[in-house]
Residue frames as qw, qx, qy, qz and C-alpha x, y, z in Angstrom:
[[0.394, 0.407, 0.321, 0.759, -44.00, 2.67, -5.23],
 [0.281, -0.796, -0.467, -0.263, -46.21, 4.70, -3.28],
 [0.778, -0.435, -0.097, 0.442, -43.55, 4.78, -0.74],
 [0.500, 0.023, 0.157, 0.851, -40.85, 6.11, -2.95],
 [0.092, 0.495, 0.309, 0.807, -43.16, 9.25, -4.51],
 [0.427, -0.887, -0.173, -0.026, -44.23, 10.30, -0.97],
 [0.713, -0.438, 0.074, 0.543, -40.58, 10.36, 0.08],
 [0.404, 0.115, 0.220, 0.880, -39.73, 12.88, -3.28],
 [0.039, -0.842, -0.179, -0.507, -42.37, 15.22, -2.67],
 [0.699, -0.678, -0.167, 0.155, -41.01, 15.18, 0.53],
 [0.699, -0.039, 0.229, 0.677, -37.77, 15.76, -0.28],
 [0.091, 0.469, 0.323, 0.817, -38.67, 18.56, -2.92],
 [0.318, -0.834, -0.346, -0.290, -40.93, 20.25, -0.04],
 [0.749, -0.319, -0.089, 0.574, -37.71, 19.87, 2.41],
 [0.506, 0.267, 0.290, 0.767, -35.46, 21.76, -0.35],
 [0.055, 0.658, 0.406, 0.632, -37.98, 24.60, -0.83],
 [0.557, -0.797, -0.231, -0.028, -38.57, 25.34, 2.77],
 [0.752, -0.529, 0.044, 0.391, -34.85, 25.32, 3.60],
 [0.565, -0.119, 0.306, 0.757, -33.27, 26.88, 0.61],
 [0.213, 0.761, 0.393, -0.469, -34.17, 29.98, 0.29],
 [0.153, -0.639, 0.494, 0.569, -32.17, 31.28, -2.83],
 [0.829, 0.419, 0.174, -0.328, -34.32, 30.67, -5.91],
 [0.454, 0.587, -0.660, -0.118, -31.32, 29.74, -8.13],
 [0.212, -0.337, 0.862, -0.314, -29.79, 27.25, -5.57],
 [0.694, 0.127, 0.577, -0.410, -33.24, 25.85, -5.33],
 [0.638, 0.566, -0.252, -0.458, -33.37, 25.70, -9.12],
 [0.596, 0.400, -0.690, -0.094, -30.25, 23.92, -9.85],
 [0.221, -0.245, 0.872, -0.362, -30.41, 21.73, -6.81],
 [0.715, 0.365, 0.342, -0.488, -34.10, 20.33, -8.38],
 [0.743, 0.595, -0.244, -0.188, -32.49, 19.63, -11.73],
 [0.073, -0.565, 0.786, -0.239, -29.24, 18.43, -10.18],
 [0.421, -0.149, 0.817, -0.366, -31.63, 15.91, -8.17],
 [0.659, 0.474, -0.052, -0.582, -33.72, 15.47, -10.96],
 [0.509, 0.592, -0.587, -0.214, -30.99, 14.21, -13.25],
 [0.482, -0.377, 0.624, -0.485, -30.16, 12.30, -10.32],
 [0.627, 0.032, 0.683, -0.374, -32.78, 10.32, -10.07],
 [0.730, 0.551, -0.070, -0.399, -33.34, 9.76, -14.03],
 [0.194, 0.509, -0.824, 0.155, -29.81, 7.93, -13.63],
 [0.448, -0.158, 0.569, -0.671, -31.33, 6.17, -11.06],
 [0.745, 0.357, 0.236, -0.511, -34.67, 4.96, -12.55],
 [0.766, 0.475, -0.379, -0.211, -32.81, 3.83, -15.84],
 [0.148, 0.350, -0.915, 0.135, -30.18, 1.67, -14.06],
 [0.680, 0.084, 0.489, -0.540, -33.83, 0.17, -11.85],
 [0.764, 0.440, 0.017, -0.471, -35.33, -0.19, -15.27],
 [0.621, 0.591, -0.505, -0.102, -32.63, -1.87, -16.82],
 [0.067, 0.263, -0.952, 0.141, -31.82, -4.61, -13.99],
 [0.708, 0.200, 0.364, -0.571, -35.59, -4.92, -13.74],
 [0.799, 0.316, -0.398, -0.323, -35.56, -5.90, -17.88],
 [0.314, 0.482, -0.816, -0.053, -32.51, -8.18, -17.19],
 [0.248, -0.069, 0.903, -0.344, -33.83, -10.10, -13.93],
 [0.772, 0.350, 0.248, -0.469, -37.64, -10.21, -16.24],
 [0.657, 0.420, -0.594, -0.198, -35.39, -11.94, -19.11],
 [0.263, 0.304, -0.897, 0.184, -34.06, -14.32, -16.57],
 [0.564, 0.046, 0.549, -0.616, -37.25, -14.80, -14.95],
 [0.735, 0.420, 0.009, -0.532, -38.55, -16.03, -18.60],
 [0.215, 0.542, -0.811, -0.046, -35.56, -17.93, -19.16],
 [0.130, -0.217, 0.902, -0.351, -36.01, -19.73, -16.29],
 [0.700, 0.208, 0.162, -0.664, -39.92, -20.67, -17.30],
 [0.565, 0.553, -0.472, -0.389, -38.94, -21.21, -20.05],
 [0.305, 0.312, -0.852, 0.289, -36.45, -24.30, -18.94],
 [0.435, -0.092, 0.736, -0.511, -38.97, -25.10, -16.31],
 [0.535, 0.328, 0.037, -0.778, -41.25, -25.91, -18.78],
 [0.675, 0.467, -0.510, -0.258, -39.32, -28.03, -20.94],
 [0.265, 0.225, -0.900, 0.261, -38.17, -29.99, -18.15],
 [0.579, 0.125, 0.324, -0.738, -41.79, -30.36, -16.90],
 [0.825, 0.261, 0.076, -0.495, -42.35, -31.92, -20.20],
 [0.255, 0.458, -0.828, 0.200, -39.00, -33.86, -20.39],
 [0.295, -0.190, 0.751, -0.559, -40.42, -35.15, -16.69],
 [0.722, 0.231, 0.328, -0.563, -43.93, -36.13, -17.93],
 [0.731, 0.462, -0.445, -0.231, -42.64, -37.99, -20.91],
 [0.109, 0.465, -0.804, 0.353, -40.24, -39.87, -18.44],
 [0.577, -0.078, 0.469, -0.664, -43.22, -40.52, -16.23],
 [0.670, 0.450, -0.330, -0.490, -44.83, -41.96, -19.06],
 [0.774, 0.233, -0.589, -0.019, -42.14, -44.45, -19.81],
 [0.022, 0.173, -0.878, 0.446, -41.81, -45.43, -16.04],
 [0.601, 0.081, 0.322, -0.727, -45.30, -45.95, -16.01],
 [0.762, 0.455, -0.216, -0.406, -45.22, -47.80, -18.53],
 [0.305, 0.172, -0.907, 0.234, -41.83, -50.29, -17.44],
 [0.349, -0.030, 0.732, -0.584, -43.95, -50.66, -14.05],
 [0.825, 0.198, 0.213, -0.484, -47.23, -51.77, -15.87],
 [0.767, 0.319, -0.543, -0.125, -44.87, -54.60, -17.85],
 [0.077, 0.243, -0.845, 0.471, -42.94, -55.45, -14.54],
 [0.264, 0.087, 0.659, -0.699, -45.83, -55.27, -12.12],
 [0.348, -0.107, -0.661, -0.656, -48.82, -56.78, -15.10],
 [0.396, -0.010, 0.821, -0.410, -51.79, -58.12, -13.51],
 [0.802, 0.338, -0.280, -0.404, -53.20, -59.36, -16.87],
 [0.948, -0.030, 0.308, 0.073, -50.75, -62.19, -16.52],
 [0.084, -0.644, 0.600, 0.467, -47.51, -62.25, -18.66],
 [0.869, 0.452, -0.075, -0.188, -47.64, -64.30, -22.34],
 [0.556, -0.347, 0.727, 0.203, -45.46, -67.40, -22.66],
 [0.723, 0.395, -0.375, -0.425, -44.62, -68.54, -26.54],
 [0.791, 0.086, 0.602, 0.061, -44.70, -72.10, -26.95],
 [0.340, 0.501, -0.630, -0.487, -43.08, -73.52, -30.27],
 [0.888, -0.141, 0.214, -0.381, -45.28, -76.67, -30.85],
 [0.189, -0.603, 0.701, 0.332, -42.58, -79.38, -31.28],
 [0.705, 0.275, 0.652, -0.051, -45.01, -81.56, -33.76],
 [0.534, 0.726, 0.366, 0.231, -45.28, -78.68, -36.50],
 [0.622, 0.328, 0.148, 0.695, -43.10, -76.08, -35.51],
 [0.039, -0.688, -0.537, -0.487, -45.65, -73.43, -34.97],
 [0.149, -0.165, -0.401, 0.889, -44.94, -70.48, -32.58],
 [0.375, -0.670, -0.484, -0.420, -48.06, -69.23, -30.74],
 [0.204, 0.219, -0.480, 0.825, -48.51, -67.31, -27.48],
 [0.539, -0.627, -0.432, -0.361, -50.88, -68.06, -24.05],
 [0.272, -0.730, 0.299, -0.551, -50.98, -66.58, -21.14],
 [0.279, 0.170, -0.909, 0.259, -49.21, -67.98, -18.62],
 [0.712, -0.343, -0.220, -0.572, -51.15, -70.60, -16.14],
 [0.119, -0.462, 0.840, -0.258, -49.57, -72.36, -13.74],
 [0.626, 0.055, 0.434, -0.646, -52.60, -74.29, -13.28],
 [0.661, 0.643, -0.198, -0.332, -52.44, -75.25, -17.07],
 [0.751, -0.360, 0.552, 0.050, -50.62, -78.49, -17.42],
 [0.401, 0.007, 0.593, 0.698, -51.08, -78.73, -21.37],
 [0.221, 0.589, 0.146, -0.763, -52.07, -76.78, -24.27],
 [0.744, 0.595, 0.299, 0.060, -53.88, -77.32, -28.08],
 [0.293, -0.167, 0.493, 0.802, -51.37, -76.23, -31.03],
 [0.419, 0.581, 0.375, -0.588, -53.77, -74.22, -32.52],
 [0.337, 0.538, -0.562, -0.531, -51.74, -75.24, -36.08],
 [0.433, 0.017, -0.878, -0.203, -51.69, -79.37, -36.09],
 [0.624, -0.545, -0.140, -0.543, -54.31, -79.55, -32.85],
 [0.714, -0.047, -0.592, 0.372, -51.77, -81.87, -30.97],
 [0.694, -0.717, -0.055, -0.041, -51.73, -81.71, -27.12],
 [0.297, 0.679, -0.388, 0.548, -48.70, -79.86, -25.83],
 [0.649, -0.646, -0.307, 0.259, -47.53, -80.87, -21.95],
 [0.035, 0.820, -0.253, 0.512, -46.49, -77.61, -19.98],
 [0.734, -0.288, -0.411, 0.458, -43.89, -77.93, -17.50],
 [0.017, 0.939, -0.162, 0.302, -43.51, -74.61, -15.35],
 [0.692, -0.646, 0.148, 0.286, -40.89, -76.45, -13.29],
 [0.256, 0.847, -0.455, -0.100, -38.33, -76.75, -16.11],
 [0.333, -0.548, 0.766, -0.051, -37.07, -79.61, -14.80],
 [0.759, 0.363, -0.405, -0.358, -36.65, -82.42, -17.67],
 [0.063, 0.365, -0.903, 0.220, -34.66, -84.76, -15.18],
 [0.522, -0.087, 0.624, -0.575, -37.62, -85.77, -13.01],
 [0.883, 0.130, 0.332, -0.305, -39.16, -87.87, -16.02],
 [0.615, -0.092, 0.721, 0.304, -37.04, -90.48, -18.02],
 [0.331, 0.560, 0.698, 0.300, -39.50, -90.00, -21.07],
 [0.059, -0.747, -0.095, 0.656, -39.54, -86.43, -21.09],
 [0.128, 0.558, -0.439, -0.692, -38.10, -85.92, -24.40],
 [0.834, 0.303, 0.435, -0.151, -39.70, -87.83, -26.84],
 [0.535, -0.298, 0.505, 0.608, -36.54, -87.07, -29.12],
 [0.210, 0.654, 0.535, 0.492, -38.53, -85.44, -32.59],
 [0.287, -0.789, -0.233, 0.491, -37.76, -81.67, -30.75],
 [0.377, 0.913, 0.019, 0.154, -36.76, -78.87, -33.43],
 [0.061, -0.871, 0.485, -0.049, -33.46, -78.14, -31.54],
 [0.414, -0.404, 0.816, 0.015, -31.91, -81.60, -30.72],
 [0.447, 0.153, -0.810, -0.347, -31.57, -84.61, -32.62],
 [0.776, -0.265, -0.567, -0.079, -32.89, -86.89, -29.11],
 [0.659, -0.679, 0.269, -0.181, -32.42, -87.34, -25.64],
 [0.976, -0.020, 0.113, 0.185, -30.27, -90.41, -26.44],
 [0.639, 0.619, 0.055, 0.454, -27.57, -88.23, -28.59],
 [0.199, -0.788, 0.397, -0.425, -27.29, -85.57, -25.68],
 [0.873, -0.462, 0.113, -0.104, -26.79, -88.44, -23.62],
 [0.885, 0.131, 0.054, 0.444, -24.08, -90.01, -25.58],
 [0.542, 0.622, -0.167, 0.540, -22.76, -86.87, -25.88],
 [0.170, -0.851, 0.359, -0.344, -22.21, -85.73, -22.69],
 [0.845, -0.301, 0.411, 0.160, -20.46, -89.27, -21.36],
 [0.640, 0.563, -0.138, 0.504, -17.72, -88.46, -24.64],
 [0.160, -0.910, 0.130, -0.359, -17.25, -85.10, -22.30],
 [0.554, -0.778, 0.272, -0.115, -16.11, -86.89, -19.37]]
């Protein structure tokens, strides 16, 4: 700014030196004057516009800042259920009483109390109900028996 108001006294010292004719000088000052007051307000007035669009743009940074951090959040949050190292909870329905209950998983953990009728629960983490004959003991909440699925899938074929 310093810049510009060395350059108009300059200017205005130019003028005065070179034009000797006090009118001339007059209306050339006011002339340049007006000028520059043309100037200044068109400055001032893409200054405001580019300071509204500066605030705009805060503005919108802001809210997508906190948009971003709430996001975080819930990815922080999927990753700590994916990626648990507490261990992940397994419900068990106990098939004596019925009772739905929930322990951390254990491989290790072969069976587990029913904390409703105290009966011993065997855990299988293989899934795999083939490997023992006796597996079902046929008194299971969903099925009627092993014997019935049997019968029913040899109808199938």
């Amino acid at each position: 700014m310093s810049n510009l108001k060395n350059e108009y006294k300059s200017f205005l010292d130019d003028i005065e030196k070179n034009i000797k004719n006090p009118e001339d000088l007059r209306y050339i000052k006011e002339r340049f004057a007006k000028f520059m007051d043309a100037v200044i307000e068109k400055i001032d007035a893409i200054l405001d516009s580019k300071n509204e669009q500066l605030e705009h743009l805060l503005k919108m940074q802001n809210s997508l800042e906190t948009r971003m951090d709430k996001m975080q959040s819930i990815l922080d949050n999927i990753e700590k259920d994916i990626y648990s190292d507490e261990g992940f909870d397994f419900e068990i329905i106990c098939p004596y009483c019925n009772a739905q209950f929930v322990v951390d998983i254990d491989e290790n953990k072969t069976e587990v109390e029913c904390p409703e009728c105290k009966n011993m629960i065997e855990l299988d983490w293989t899934g795999d109900t083939d490997d023992d004959e006796n597996s079902c003991l046929g008194h299971c909440s969903r099925c009627s028996g092993c014997d019935d699925e049997q019968e029913d899938n040899e109808d199938d074929m």
